[in-house]
C-alpha positions as CSV (number, residue, x, y, z in Angstrom):
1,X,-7.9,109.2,-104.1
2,X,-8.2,107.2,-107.2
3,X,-10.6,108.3,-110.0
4,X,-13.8,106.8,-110.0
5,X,-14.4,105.3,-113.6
6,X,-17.0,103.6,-115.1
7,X,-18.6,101.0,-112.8
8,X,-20.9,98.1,-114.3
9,X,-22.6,95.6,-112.6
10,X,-22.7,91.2,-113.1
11,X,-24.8,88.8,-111.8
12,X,-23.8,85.4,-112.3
13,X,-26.6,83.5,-113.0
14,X,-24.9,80.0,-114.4
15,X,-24.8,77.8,-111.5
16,X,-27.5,74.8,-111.4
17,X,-29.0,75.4,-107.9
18,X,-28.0,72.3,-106.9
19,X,-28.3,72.7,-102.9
20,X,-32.1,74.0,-104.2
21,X,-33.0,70.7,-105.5
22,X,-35.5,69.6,-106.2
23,X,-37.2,73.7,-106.4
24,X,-34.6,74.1,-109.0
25,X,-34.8,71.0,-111.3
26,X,-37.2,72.8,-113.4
27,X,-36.3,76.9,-112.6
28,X,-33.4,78.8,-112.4
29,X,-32.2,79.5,-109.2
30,X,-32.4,83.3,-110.2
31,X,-36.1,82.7,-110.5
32,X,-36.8,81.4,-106.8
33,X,-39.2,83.8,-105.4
34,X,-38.6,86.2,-102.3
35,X,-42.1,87.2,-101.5
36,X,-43.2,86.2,-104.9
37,X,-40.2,88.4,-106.9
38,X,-37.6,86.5,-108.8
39,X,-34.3,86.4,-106.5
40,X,-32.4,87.9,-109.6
41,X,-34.9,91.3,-109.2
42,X,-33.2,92.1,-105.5
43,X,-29.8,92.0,-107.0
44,X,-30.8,94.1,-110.4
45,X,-33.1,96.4,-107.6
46,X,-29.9,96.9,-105.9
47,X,-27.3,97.7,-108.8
48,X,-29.7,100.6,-109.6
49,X,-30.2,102.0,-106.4
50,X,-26.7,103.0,-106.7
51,X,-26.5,104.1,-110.3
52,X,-25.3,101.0,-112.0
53,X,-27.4,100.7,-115.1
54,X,-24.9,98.7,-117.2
55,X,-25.0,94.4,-116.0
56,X,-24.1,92.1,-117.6
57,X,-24.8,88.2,-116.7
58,X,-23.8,85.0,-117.7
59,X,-26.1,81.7,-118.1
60,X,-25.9,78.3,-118.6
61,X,-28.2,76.4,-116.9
62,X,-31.6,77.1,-118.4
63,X,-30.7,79.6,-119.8
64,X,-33.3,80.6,-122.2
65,X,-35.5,80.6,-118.9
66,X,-32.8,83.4,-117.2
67,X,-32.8,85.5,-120.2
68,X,-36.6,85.6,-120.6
69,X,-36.5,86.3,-117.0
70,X,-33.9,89.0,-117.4
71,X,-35.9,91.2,-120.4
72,X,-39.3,90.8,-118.4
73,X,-37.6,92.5,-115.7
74,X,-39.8,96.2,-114.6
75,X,-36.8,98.2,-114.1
76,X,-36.1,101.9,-116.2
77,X,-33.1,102.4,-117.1
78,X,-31.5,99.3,-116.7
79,X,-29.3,97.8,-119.6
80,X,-28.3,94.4,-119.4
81,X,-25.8,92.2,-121.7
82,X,-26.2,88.0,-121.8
83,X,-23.4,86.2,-122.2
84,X,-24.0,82.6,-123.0
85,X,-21.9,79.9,-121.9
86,X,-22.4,76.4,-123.6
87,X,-20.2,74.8,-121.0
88,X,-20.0,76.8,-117.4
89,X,-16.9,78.1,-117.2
90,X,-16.5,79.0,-113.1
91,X,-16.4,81.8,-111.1
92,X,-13.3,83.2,-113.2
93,X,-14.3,82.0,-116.7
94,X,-17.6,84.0,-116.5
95,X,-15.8,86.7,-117.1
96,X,-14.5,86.0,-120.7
97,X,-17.8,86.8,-122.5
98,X,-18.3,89.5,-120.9
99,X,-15.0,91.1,-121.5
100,X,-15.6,93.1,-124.4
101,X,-18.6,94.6,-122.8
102,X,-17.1,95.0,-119.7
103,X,-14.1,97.3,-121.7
104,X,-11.8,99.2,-119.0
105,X,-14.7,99.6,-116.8
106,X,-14.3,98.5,-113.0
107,X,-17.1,96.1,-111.9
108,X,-19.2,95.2,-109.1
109,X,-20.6,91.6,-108.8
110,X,-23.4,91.0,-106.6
111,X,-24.8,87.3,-106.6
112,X,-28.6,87.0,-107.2
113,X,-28.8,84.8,-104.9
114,X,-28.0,87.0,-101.9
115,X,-30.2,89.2,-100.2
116,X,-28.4,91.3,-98.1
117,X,-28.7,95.3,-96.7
118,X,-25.3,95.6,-97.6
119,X,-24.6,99.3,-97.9
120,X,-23.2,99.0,-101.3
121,X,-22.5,103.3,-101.9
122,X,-20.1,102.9,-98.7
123,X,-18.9,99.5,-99.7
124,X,-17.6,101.5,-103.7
125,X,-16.8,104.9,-101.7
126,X,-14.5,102.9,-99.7
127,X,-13.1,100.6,-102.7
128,X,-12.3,103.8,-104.4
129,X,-10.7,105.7,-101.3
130,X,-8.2,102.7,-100.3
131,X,-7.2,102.4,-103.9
132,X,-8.0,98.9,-103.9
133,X,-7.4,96.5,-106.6
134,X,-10.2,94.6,-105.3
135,X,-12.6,94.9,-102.3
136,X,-14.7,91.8,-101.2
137,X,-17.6,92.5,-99.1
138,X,-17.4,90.0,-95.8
139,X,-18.9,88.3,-92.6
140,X,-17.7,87.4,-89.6
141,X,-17.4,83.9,-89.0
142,X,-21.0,82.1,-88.6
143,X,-22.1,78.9,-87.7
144,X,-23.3,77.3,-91.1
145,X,-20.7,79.2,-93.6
146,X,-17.0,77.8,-94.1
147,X,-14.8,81.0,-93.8
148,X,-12.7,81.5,-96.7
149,X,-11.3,85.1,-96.7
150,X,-8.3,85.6,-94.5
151,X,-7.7,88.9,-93.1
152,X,-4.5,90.6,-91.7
153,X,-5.0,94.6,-91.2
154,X,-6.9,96.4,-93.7
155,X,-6.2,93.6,-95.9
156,X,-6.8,90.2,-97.5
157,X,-3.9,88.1,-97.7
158,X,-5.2,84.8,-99.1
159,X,-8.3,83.1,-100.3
160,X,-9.4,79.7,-99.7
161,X,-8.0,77.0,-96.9
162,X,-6.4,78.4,-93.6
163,X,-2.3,79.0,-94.6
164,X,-1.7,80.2,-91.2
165,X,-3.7,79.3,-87.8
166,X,-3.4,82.7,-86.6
167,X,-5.2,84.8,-89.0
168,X,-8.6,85.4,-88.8
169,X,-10.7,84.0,-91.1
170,X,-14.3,85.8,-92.5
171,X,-17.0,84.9,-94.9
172,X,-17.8,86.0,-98.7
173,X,-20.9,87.8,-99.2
174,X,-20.6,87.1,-102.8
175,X,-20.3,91.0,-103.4
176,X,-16.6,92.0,-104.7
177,X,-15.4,94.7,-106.4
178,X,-12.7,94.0,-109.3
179,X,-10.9,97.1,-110.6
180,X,-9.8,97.0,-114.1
181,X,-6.5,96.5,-113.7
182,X,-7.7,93.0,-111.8
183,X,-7.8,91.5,-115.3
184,X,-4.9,91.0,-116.1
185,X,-4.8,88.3,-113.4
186,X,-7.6,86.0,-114.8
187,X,-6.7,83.2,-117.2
188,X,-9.5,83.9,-120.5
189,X,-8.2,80.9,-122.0
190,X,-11.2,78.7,-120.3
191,X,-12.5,78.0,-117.1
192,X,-11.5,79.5,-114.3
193,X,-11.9,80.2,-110.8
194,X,-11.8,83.8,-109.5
195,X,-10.1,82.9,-106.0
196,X,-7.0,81.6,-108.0
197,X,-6.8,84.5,-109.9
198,X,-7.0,86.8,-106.4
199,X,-4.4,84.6,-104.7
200,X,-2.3,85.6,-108.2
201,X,-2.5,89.1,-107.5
202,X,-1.7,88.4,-104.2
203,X,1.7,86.8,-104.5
204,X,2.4,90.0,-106.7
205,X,1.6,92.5,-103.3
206,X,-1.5,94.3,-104.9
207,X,-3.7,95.8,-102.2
208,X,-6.7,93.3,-102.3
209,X,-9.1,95.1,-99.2
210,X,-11.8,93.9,-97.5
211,X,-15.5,95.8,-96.7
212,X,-17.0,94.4,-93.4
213,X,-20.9,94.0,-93.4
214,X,-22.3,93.2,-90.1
215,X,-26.2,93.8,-91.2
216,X,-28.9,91.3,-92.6
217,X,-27.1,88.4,-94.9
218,X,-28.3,85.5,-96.5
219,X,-27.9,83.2,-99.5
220,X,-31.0,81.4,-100.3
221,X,-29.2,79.1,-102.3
222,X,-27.4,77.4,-99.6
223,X,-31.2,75.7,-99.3
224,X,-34.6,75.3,-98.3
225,X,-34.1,76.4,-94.8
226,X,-32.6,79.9,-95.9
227,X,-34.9,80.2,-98.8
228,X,-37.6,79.9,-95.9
229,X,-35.9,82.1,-93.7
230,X,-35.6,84.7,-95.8
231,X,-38.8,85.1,-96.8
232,X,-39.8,84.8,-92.9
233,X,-37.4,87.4,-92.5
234,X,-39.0,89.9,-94.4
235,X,-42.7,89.2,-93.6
236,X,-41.9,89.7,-90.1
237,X,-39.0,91.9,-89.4
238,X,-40.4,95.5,-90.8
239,X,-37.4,97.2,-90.3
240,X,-35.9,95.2,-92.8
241,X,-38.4,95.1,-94.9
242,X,-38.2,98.8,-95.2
243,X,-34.3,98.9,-96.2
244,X,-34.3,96.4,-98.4
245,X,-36.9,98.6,-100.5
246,X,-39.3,95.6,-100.7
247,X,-42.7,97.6,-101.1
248,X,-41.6,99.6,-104.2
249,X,-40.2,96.2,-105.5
250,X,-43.3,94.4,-105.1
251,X,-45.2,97.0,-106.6
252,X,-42.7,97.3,-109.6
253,X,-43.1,93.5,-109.7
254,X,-47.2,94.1,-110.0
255,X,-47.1,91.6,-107.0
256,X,-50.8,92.6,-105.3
257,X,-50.3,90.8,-101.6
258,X,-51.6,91.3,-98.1
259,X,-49.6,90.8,-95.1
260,X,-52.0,89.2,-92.3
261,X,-51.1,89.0,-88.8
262,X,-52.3,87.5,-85.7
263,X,-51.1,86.5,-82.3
264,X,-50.6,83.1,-83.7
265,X,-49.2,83.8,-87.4
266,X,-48.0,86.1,-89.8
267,X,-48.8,85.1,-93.4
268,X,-48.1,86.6,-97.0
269,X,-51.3,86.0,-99.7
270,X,-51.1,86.6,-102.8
271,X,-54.1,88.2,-104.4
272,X,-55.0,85.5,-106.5
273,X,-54.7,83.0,-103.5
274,X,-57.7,81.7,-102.7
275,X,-58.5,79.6,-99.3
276,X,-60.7,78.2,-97.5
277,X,-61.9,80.6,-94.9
278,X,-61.8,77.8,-91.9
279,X,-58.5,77.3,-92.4
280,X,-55.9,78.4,-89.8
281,X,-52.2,79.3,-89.5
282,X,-49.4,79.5,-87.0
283,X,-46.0,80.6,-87.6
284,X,-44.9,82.2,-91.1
285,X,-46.6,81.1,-94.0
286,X,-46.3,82.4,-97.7
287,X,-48.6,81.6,-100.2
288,X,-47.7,82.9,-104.0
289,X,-48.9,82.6,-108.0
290,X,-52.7,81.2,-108.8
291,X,-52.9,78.9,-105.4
292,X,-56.4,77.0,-104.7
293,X,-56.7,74.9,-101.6
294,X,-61.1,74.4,-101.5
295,X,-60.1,72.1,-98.2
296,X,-59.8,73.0,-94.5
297,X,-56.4,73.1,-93.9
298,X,-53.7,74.0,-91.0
299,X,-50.7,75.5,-92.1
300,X,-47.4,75.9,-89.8
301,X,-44.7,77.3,-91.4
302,X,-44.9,76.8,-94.7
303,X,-43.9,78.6,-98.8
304,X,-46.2,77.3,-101.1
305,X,-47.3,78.3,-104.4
306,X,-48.4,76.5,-108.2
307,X,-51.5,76.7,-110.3
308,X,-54.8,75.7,-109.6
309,X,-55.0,72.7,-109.8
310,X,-51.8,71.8,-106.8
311,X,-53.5,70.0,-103.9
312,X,-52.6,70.3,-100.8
313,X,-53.4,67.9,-97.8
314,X,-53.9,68.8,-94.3
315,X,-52.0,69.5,-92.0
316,X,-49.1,71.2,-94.2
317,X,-46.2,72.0,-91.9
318,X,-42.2,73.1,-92.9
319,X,-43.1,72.6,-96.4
320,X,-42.2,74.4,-100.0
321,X,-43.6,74.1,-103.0
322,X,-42.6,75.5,-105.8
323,X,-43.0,74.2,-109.3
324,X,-46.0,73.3,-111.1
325,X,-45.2,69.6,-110.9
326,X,-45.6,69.6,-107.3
327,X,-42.1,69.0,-106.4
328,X,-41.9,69.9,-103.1
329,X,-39.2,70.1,-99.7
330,X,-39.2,69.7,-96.4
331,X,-37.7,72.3,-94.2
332,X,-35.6,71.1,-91.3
């Protein structure tokens, strides 16, 4: 069995949340809120449940806003690095800032964006066992992803567009694990992108593996529908709830809620919320930060949040809102 060494963590938090727009015109998609907590907290939440204190992340867009975000954070323990990029340099280029701070350790990237049970101890016991140069977590095929991992055996034998009809092809989680000798395959010269740089290591037979996760996965960033549906997700699937650790987040977070239920709705208010009691609700509905609505209102369905002063029109149904400026989106 190969030796465990020192395992950080990254988060890449560059990208400009562009499937997010117009939420993310204004925020970083590491600050869109699941159940009023920055998406970036379930990913640093997660690192530390397994003993990763050391992560590093990269920014670009916004930036300032991400590492602001990043310091507020309410985790002990936790030791995080920024590395800056003035022009985003991929999923491969992130890398070079980090590099020195990264040293020989092996890393762990976990998106922010994701939010995911994934059983990350197994998904490193296993990456360590095989002797993996690198271990992507993955899906099986669904619906609304474009497979991109292709499998043969125990292992990956090319990233990207189908080379060969007859392999199978699976999902990214956007959780991977990159042993140190991986490096060697990136280019640090500028930007990069990480799937060339596997497909590298490919050609030269190293034993890229695969982890299969079969449990709760989504990517709010793919848009408002999944941004929705994982927050429904959680109000209303307890189980879930429970193993993603969300109550001691919350309460790390300071977030003060109640979770009110009826044959008719489930709904997730904020303490500061305040309604008007005639109001009623079907379906799911969120309501975050320093929200006022003094009108009768029906809401179906709906993520809403701002500061006092955002007005809101009745009926409100598959709608988020976000940002102070009342940008809002329609969910499909």
């Amino acid at each position: 069995m190969k030796q465990q060494r020192s395992l950080k963590g990254i988060c890449l938090a560059a990208g400009f949340g562009t499937r997010l727009q117009p939420l993310t015109n204004n925020r970083p998609k590491a600050e869109i809120p699941v159940l009023n907590v920055p998406s970036i907290y379930y990913a640093l939440h997660k690192l530390l449940e397994v003993g990763i204190t050391e992560v590093g992340i990269n920014t670009h867009f916004l930036a300032e806003r991400v590492k602001q975000l990043v310091k507020a954070a309410p985790f002990e323990g936790l030791n995080t690095t920024i590395s800056h990029e003035p022009n985003i340099m991929g999923s491969g280029g992130a890398y070079i800032g980090l590099q020195k701070w990264r040293g020989e350790s092996d890393i762990l990237v976990y998106n922010p964006d994701i939010i995911s049970d994934l059983d990350l101890d197994s998904f490193i016991d296993d990456f360590y066992r095989e002797q993996k140069l690198v271990s992507l977590a993955v899906l099986e095929p669904r619906p609304y992803l474009t497979p991109s991992v292709h499998l043969r055996d125990n292992r990956v034998t090319h990233i990207g567009k189908p080379t060969d009809d007859t392999e199978p092809s699976h999902c990214g989680t956007g959780a991977f694990l990159l042993s140190n000798e991986f490096f060697k395959y990136l280019d640090f010269n500028g930007p990069s992108n990480l799937s060339n740089a596997i497909n590298k290591a490919l050609n030269n037979h190293e034993y890229v593996g695969w982890f299969l996760h079969s449990g709760y996965w989504q990517d709010i960033g793919n848009g408002a529908n999944s941004l929705f549906q994982t927050n429904a997700d959680l109000l209303t699937n307890s189980a879930l709830f429970e193993s993603l650790n969300c109550k001691t987040l919350l309460k790390k977070c300071d977030v003060e809620y109640q979770i009110i239920q009826s044959k008719e709705s489930t709904r997730f208010v904020n303490s500061q919320v305040i309604l008007h009691p005639e109001s009623n609700f079907s379906g799911v509905n969120l309501f975050f930060d320093s929200l006022r609505n003094d009108n009768i209102c029906h809401y179906q369905n709906c993520l809403l949040g701002g500061d006092p002063d955002l007005s809101l029109h009745a009926p409100y149904k598959n709608k988020i809102i976000l940002d102070y400026d009342k940008l809002s989106f329609t969910i499909t």
